[in-house]
N, C-alpha and C positions, 0 to 999 in steps of 0.2 A: 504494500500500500504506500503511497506518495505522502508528500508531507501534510500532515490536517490541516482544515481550516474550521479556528474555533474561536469563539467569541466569547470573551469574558462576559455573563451578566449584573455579576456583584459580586464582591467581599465584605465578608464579616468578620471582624476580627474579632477576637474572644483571648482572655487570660484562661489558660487551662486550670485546674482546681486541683492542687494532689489532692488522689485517690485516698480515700478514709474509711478503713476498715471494711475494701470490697464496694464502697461507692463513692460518683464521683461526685453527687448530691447533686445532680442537677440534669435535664432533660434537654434533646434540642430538637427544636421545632421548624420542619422547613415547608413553607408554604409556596406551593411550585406555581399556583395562577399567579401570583403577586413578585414572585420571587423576594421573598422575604423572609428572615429569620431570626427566632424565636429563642432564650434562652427559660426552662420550667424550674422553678427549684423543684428539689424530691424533700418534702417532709417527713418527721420523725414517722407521724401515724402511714405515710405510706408504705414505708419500709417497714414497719410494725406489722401491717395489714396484708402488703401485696407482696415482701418481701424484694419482687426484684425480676428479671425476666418477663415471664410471663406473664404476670403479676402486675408488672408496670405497665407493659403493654396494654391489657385488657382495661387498666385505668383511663390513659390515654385515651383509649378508642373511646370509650362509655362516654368519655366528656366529649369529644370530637365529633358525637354521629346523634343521630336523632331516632324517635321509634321507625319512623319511615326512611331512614337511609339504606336505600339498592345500592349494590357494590359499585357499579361506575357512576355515583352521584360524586360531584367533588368535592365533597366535606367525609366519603369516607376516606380511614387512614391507613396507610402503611404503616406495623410499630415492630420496631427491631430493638431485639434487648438481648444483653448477656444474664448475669445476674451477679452476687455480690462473690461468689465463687470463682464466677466464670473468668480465665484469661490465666488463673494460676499454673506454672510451667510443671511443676513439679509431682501434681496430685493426676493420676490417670482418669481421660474424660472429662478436660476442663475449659472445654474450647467451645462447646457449644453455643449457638444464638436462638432466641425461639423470635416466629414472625407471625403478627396475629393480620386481620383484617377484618372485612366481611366479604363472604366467599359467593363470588359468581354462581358458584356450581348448588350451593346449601341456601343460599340469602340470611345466613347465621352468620354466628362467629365461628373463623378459620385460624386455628394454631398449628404452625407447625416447626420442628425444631430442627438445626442444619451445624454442620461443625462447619470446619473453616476459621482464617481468622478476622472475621471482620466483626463482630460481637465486641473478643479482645479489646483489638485497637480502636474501637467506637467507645468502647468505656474508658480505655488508657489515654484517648485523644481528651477526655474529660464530659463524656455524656454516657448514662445509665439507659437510655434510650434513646432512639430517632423516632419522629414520627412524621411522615409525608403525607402530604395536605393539598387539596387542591390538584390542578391539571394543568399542563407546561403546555407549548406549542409542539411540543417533539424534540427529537434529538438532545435531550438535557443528560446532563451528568452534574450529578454535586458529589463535591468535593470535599472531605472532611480529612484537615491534615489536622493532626495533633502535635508537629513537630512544629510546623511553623505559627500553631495556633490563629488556622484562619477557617474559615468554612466558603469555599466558593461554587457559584452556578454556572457552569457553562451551556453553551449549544455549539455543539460536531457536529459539521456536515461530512454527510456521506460517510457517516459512521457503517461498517457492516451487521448485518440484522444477527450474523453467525457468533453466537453465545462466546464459543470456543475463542474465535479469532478476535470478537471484541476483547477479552479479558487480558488476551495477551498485547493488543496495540495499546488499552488503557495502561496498563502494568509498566509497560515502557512508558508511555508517555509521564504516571504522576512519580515514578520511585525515585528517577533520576539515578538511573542505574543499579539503585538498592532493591532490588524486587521483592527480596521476603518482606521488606515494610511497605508491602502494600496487598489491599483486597478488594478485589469487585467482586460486587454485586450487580446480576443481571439477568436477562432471559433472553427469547430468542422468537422468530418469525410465530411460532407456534404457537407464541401466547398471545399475539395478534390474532390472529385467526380460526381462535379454539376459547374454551373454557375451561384450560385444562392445564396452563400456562405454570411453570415454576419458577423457581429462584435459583441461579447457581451463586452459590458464595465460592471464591477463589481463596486457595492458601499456594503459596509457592514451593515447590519442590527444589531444592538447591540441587540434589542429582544428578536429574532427571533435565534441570534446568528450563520446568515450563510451570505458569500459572496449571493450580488443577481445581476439581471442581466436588465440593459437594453442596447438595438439593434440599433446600425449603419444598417439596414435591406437593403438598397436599390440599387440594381445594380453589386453586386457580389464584393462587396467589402472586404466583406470575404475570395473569390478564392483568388483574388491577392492576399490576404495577408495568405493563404495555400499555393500558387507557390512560393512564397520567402524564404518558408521552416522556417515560424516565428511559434513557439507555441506560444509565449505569448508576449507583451509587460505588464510592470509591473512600476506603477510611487509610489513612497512612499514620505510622507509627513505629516508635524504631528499636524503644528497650523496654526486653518482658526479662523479669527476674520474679523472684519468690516476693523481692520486696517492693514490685511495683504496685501490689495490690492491697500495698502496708496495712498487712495482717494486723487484725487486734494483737497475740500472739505468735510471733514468727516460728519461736522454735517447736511449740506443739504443734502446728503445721509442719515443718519437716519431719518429725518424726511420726505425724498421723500419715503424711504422704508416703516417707520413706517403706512404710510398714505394707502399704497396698498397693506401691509400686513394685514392690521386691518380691512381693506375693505373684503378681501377674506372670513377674520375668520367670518366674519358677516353674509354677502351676500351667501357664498357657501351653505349653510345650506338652504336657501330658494330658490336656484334655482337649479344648475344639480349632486349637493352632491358630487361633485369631491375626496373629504379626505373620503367618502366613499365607492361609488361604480366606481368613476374614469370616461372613456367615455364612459360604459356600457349603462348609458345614451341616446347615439343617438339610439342605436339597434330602442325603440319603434317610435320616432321621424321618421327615418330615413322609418320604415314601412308607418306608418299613412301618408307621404307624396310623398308614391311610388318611394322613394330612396336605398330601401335596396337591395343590389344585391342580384337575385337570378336567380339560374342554369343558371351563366354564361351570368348575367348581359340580360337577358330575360326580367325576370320581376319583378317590384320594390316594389312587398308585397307581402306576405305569411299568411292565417292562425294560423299558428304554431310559428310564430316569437314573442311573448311574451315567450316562451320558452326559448330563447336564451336573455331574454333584463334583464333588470336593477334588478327588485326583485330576477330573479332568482341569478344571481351572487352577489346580495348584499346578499344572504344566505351564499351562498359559499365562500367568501370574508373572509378570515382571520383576526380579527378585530384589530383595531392599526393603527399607524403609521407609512404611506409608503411615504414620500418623497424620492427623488430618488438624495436628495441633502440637503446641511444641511440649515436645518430654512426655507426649502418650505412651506409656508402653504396651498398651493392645495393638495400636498402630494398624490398623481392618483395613483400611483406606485404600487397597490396591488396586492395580491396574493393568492394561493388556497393552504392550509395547509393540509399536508397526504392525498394527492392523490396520487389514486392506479392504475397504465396503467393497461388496458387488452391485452396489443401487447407489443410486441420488446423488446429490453435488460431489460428494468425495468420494466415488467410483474409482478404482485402482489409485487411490494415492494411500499411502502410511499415513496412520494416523496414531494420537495415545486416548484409550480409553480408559475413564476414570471407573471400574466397576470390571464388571456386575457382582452387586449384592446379591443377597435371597432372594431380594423383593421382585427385582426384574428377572432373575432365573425362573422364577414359579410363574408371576404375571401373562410376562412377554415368553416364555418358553413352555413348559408343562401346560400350563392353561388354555397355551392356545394347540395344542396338542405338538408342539414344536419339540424336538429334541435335537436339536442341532445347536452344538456350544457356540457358534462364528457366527449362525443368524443370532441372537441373543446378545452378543458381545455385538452387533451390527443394531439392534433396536435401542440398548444402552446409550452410543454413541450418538443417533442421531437424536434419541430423548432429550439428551443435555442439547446438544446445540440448535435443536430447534426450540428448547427451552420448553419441556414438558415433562409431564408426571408419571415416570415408567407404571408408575398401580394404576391409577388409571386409564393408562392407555391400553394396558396387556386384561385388566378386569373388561374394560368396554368392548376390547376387540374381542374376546371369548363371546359375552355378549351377542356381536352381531355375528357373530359365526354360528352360534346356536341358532339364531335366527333363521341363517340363510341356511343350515341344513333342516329346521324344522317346515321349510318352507312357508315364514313366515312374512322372509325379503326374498328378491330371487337376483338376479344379475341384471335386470332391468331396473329397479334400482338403486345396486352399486353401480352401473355405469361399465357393468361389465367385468368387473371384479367379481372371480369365483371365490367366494370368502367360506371356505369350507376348513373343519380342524386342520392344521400342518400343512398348510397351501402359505408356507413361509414367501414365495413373491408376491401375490397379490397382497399377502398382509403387511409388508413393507412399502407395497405399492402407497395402501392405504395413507401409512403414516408419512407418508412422503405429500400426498393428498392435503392431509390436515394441515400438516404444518407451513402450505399456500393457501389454506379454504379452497382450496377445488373439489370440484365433482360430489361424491358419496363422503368425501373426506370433511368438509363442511358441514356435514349430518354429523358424523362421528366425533367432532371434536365438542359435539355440542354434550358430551355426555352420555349416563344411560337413561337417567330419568327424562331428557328432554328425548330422547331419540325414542322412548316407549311412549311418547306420545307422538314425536312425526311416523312413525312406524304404523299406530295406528289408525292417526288422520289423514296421511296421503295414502298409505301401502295397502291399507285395510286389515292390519295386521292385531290377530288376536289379544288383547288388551290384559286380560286375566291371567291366560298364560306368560304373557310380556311380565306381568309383576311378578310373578313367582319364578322366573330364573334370572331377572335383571338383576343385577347383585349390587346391590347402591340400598345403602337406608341414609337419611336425612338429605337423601342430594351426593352423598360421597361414596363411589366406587369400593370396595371390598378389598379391605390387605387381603398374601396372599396365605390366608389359614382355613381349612376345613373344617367346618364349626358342627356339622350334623348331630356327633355323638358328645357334645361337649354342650351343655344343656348355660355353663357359666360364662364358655366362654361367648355363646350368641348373646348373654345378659353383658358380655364384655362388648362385645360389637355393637349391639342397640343400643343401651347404653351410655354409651360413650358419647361427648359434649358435643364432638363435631365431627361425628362419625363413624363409620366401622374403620379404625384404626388401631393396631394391634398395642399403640404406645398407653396405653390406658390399664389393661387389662391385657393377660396370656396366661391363662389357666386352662389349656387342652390338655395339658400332663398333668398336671393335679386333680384336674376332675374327670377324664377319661379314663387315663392310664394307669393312676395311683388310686382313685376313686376315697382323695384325702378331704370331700366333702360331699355325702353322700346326702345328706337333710336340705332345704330351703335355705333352711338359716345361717346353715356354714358357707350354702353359694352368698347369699350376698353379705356375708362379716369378709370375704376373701371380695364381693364385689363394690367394698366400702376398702379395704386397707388398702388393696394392691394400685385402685388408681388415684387415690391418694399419694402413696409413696412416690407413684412414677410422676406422678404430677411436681412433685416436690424439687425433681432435678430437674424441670424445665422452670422452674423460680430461679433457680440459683446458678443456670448456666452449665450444665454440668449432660454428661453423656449417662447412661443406663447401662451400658454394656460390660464395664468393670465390677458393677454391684452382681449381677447375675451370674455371669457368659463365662465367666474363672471363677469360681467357689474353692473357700477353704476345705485342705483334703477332708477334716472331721464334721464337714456339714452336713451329711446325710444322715450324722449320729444326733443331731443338735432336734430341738423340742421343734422346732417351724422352718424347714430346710428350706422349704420353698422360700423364704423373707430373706435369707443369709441374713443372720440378725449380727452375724459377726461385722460384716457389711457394713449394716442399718447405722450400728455403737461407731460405726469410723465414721462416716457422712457426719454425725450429728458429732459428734469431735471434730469434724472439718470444718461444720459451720460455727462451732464456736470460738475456735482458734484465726480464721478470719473476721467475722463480727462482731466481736466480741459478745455476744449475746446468747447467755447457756440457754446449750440445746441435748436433751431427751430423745429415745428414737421418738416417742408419742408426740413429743412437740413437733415434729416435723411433717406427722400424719394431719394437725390441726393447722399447721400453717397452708395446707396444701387443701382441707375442707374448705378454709373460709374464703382462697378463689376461687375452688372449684365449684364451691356453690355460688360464687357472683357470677360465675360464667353463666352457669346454670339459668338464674335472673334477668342476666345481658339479652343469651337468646329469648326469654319470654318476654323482653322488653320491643324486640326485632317481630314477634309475633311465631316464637318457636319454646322449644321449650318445654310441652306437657307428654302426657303418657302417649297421647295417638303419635308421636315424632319417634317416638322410640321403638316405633314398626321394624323388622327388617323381612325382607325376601324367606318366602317357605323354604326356596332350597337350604338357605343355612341353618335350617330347624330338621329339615329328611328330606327322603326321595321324592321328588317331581312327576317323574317317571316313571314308568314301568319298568322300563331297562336298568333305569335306574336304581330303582327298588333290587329287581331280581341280580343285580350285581352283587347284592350282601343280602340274598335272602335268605339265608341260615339266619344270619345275624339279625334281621328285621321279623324272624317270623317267630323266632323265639321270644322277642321282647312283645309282642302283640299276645301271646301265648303266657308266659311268664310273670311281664311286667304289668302289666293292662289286664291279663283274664279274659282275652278274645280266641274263642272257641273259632279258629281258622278252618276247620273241616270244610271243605266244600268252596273256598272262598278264593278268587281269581287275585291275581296281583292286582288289578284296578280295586275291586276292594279293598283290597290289604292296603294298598297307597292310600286310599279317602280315610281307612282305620287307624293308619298309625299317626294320620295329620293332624286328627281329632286330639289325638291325646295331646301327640306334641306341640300344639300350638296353645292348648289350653297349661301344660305347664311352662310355660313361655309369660302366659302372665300372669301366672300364681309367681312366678321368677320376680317380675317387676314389682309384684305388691312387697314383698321379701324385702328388695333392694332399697324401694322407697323407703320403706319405716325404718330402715339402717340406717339409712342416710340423714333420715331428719326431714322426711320429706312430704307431701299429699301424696292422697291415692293419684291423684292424677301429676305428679311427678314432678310439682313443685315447693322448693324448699317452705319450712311452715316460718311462722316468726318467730319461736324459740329458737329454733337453727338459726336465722340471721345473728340476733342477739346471741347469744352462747359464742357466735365467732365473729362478732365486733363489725359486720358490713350491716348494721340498722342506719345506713345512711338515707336522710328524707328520700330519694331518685329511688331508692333500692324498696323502702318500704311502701313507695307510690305504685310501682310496679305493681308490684304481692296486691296490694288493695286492689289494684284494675283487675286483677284476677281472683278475686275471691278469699282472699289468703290476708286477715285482718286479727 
């Protein structure tokens, strides 16, 4: 590319603030129609209340947006947070940013959480949050240096739309040579032209020597941040130490850290090799226990699925060191070196790809009945740089794949795309489609819940059937887990604030295969702690993978294996050695209620929020189908037989399918009533006012809500 042309809009200068105890005490606000910027103080009660991350975020917005704000209104916001943890070099899992909105795809609120470093240096530059406002002309990039303490607006022309290729001409263009202190943030043509749009956060690989990428992926987080006409945001920053985040406590922080870094380096090597093949890992796991989704969450093993699992990609794996944050020692973050597409813009050139995770192995491979490792490592690549959300894409295409084999669509139209399971070109075709809005691709990026409605209104396509295998509740596409015989973890996927997302909730081994809560009551005390907890490190900036994914050798001896309580005692020693503010594991289950029930409030504020939102898709409750069914009919006929007390004699699989939905769907929301009265919540799914008060958000806005709704 030739030399840019770019146009200062403004400077802001600003004194940085040292960092105090994990904050920088202050918020920045950038108003993109106005080009104007904002500096927020952060109060004692907010950090008391929201602690931080996600927390802050969901504050920001609440003030920012209205009951009637739709995602592309220009008063909704973009809010990018670390938290008072996050940016720590030395504790593994400290690099995380979480990124809220309100989501295209849901018309709720959207969180989603992304390593990288631009969290870090957005708080080390002297801001605990961003939050973007308003709507540019286009081609904007703001600029947040923390070295020279300024904050500037630009407009690139003839920036390119390609994620990848932007990251690297910005990278050069703000480090001035220093590339690890710098991070973009951006997306790509696809969240133009879709609803489906992500976020790549940049950290720099000194190695490797290229900007790399991981994804804010969930809920179209990306589109709004394409509709405000933002190319880039870009944070610079130059020294991370232990003591840039002047600990309350410096030295209980090195030795809380030293203690669960030394653990990882030990233990990772003898159990799921994370610093080498990452979560490649579940692929075989997830087969052998009829977990891995396939053609559209049908059926939960394949044949072919050692094809796609752990050996194979620990070949292809580019060897090294991938943390995705400095002094990680899980280090997951890898990638496929000189890989060559057979499709689309980058057809036979080398390329580096940042993945593949589980998420897009099962998605974009199994589910679409794909088992070919190079197409999967080909759907990854262009995810990112067309700036889109591998779950999404690989749930939605299963989707219309199911469609067109049920002859629900037919190739009139896709435009001629045979979109049948493992027709790996036309389904690239596809995604090459969406990410221009052409053709069938245009339909496709709109989602599944809008496509089961153009599906039925133009194609004439059966409605009923469309909701019971489109795999989306609240608006959001399906991580990729098999929920049929896991009665907690579909209360984990419904459930959940802004979606069937597995960061909430992942109890299929606890309550499938260990069957360590077998009562009502046990599913939701585990569907009140576990997304509490996980809730807990997207407050404070922090990864989930070291609390679980490496476990001390003596944990399966321990009273609550599945909590790693050994874990739990280190976090809550971590946050008080930075905060200075003693912390209990319990305290940090209620720091994590009192957002996670404002969230709760938020969406009832947006018109979301009660029990009927917490629907999901039959299929992730049992069989659809007949095929379906008779693929586990031992195991379905016994439990109709057994479980239920249904005298089967005489009785066709289509029976047996209408018999076992009966049951299943009615303890689905005997589940919900369970979970609500844990939570502190109404029958219909909204927190009461003893739960507000008890966790300190009885704020007038929060209690006005409750009252529009019955809840006084």
């Amino acid at each position: 590319m030739g030399e840019l042309s770019v146009k200062e809009i403004m400077t802001f200068d600003y004194v940085r603030p040292e960092i105090d105890k994990g904050y920088a005490n202050q918020t920045l606000c950038v108003d993109l129609s106005s080009a104007q910027v904002t500096l927020k103080p952060v109060s004692e009660k907010m950090k008391e209340v929201f602690i931080g991350g996600r927390g802050f975020d969901l504050w920001l917005l609440w003030n920012a947006v209205n009951a009637s704000t739709k995602w592309n209104d220009p008063e909704n916001a973009i809010c990018i947070a670390s938290g008072p943890m996050g940016g720590t070099p030395a504790y593994p899992g400290s690099g995380k940013s979480i990124v809220t909105t309100i989501s295209p795809t849901t018309g709720s609120v959207m969180d989603s959480n992304v390593g990288g470093y631009f969290g870090p240096y957005l708080k080390y530059s002297g801001f605990d949050a961003l939050e973007l406002v308003g709507k540019s002309a286009g081609n904007t990039v703001v600029f947040i240096d923390g070295v020279d303490q300024n904050v500037k607006i630009f407009e690139f022309d003839d920036l390119t739309d390609d994620s990848y290729a932007l990251s690297e001409i910005l990278t050069d263009y703000f480090s001035g040579g220093k590339k690890a202190e710098v991070s973009v943030v951006s997306t790509g043509p696809g969240a133009k032209h879709s609803l489906l749009g992500c976020l790549n956060f940049s950290w720099y690989d000194a190695k490797r020597k290229r900007a790399r990428y991981k994804q804010a992926g969930r809920g179209g987080i990306g589109t709004v941040f394409a509709d405000k006409g933002i190319k880039a945001v870009v944070a610079r920053w130059n020294q991370v130490s232990l003591a840039t985040n002047n600990p309350a406590d410096k030295d209980a922080l090195k030795a809380v850290a030293r203690l669960h870094s030394r653990e990882i380096v030990e233990l990772d090597p003898k159990q799921n090799e994370m610093a080498k093949i990452g979560t490649t890992h579940l692929v075989p796991i997830m087969n052998d226990f009829d977990l891995l989704p396939t053609n559209n969450f049908k059926y939960g093993r394949h044949p072919s699925a050692p094809a796609i699992g752990r050996e194979v990609y620990a070949s292809l794996f580019d060897p090294g060191f991938d943390g995705c944050w400095k002094g990680c020692t899980v280090a997951c973050a890898h990638g496929v070196k000189d890989f060559v597409p057979v499709s689309g813009p980058y057809k036979g050139k080398k390329v580096f790809v940042d993945g593949p995770e589980y998420e897009t192995i099962a998605g974009c491979g199994s589910n679409l009945g794909i088992f070919d490792p190079l197409t999967i490592i080909e759907f990854n690549f262009y995810c990112d740089t067309y700036g889109v959300d591998t779950i999404s894409v690989g749930t939605g295409m299963a989707f219309v794949m199911e469609c067109f084999e049920m002859g629900l669509i037919d190739s009139t139209h896709t435009g001629g795309l045979e979109l049948f399971f493992g027709n790996r070109i036309d389904a690239l075709a596809l995604l090459h489609q969406m990410a221009g809005g052409e053709g069938f691709g245009a339909i496709f990026g709109q989602g599944i819940r809008r496509m089961k409605a153009i599906f039925a209104e133009q194609f004439g396509a059966d409605r009923a059937i469309m909701e019971d295998i489109g795999m989306e509740a609240k608006g959001l596409e399906f991580s990729e887990y098999m929920t049929k015989e896991s009665l907690a973890q579909q209360g984990g996927y419904g459930m959940a604030l802004k979606g069937p997302q597995h960061d909430e909730a992942w109890l299929i081994f606890l309550d499938m295969v260990h069957n360590f809560m077998p009562t009502f009551e046990q599913k939701a005390e585990a569907l009140h702690w576990f997304p509490m907890f996980r809730t807990w490190f997207g407050l404070c900036g922090l990864c989930k993978l070291p609390w679980n994914d490496i476990v001390p050798e003596d944990n399966k001896d321990t009273l609550e294996p599945a909590k790693v309580m050994k874990h739990v005692n280190w976090y809550a020693d971590y946050f008080t050695a930075v905060t200075g503010r003693q912390a209990k594991p319990e305290d940090l289950i209620t720091m994590s209620e009192a957002v996670y029930n404002f969230q709760r409030i938020f969406n009832l504020r947006l018109g979301y929020g009660r029990r009927d939102h917490d629907t999901i898709p039959y299929r992730s409750m049992g069989p659809v189908t007949v095929d379906e069914y008779e693929s586990r009919s031992k195991r379905y006929d016994k439990q109709l037989q057994e479980t239920y007390g249904v005298n089967i004699d005489g009785m066709d699989s289509v029976g047996k399918v209408a018999a076992l939905r009966k049951f299943r769907e009615a303890q689905y929301e005997k589940l919900k009533d369970a979970v609500y009265e844990r939570r502190g919540w109404t029958a219909n799914g909204i927190p009461t006012l003893n739960t507000v008060k008890r966790l300190g958000i009885d704020f007038p806005e929060v209690l006005s809500v409750l009252e529009e709704n019955g809840v006084a």
